[in-house]
C-alpha positions as CSV (number, residue, x, y, z in Angstrom):
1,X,0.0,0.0,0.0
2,X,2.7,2.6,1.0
3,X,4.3,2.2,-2.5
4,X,1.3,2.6,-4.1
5,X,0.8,5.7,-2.4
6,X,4.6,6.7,-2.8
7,X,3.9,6.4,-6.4
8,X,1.3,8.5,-7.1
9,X,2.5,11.3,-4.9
10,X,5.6,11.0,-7.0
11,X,4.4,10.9,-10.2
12,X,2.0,14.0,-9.7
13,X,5.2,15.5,-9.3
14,X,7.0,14.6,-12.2
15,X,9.3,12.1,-10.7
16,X,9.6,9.2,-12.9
17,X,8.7,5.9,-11.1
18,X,9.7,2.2,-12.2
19,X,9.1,-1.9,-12.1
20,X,12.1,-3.6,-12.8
21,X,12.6,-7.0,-12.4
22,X,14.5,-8.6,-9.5
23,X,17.4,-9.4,-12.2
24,X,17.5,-6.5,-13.7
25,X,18.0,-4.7,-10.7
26,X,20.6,-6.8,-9.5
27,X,22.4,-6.4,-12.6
28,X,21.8,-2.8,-12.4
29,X,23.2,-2.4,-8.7
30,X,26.3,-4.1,-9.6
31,X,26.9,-2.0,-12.8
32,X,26.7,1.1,-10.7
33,X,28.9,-0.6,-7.9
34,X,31.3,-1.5,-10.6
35,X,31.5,2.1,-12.4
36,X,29.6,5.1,-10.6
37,X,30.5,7.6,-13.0
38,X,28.3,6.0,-15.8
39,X,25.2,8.0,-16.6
40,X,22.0,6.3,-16.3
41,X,19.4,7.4,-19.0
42,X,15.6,6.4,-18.6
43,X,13.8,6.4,-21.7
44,X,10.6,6.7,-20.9
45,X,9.3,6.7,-24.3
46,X,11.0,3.7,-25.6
47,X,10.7,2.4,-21.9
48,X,14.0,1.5,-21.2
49,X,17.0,1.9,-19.1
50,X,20.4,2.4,-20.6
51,X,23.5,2.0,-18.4
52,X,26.5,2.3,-20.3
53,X,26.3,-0.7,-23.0
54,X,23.4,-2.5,-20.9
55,X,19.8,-1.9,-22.4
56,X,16.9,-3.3,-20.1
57,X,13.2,-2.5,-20.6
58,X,10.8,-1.7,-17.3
59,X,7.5,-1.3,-16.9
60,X,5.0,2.0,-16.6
61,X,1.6,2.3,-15.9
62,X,0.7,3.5,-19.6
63,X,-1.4,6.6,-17.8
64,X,2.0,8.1,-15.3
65,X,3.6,7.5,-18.3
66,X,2.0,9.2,-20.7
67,X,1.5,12.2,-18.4
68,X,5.3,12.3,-17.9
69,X,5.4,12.2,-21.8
70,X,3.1,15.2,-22.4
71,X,3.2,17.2,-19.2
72,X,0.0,17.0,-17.5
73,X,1.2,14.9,-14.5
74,X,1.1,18.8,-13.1
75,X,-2.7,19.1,-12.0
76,X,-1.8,23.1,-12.1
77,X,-0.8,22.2,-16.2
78,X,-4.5,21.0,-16.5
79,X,-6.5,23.5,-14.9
80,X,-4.8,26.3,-17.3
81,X,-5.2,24.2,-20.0
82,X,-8.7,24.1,-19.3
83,X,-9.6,27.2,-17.7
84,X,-11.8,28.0,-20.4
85,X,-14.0,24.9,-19.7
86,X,-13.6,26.0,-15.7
87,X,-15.1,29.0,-16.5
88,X,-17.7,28.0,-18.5
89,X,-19.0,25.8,-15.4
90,X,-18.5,28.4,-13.2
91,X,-20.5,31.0,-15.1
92,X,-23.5,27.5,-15.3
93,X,-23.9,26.8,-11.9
94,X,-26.6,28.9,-9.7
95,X,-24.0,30.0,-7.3
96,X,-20.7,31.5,-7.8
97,X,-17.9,32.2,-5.6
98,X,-16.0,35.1,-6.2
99,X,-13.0,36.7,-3.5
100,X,-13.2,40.4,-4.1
101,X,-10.1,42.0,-2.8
């Protein structure tokens, strides 16, 4: 449960979150042991992870991951995107709620 919950509070804020599998992260970890300086690239498009010559593929919900892709894992991202729709509620509903300052 806690991971679950870890995930989605990190992916709302942009922070890519992975599955590998057991070997793959093994092999990973003693990569890094073996040569820290290496840059490790996730592609999340292609879904992969690329550590020096070693290509591995993980796994993404397809929803974070297109939401990493495009940008609107930032819920601030949607509501300007679609303030025009916000408004058009806003001005439907019998009651409004405006803070005059």
């Amino acid at each position: 449960m806690r991971q679950r919950i870890f995930f989605g509070n990190a992916s709302t804020l942009g922070l890519v979150c992975i599955t590998l599998g057991y070997e793959d992260i093994k092999t990973l970890e003693k990569i890094v042991l073996e040569a820290p300086p290496e840059k490790v690239i996730i592609d999340i498009d292609l879904k992969e992870i690329i550590y020096g010559s070693i290509t591995t593929d993980f796994s993404i919900p397809e929803s974070t991951r297109g939401s990493l892709l495009n940008g609107s894992y930032d819920s601030l991202y949607l509501l300007l995107e679609n303030m025009d729709k916000i408004q058009q509620t806003e001005a439907e509903l019998e009651y409004s709620f405006h803070i005059e300052e």
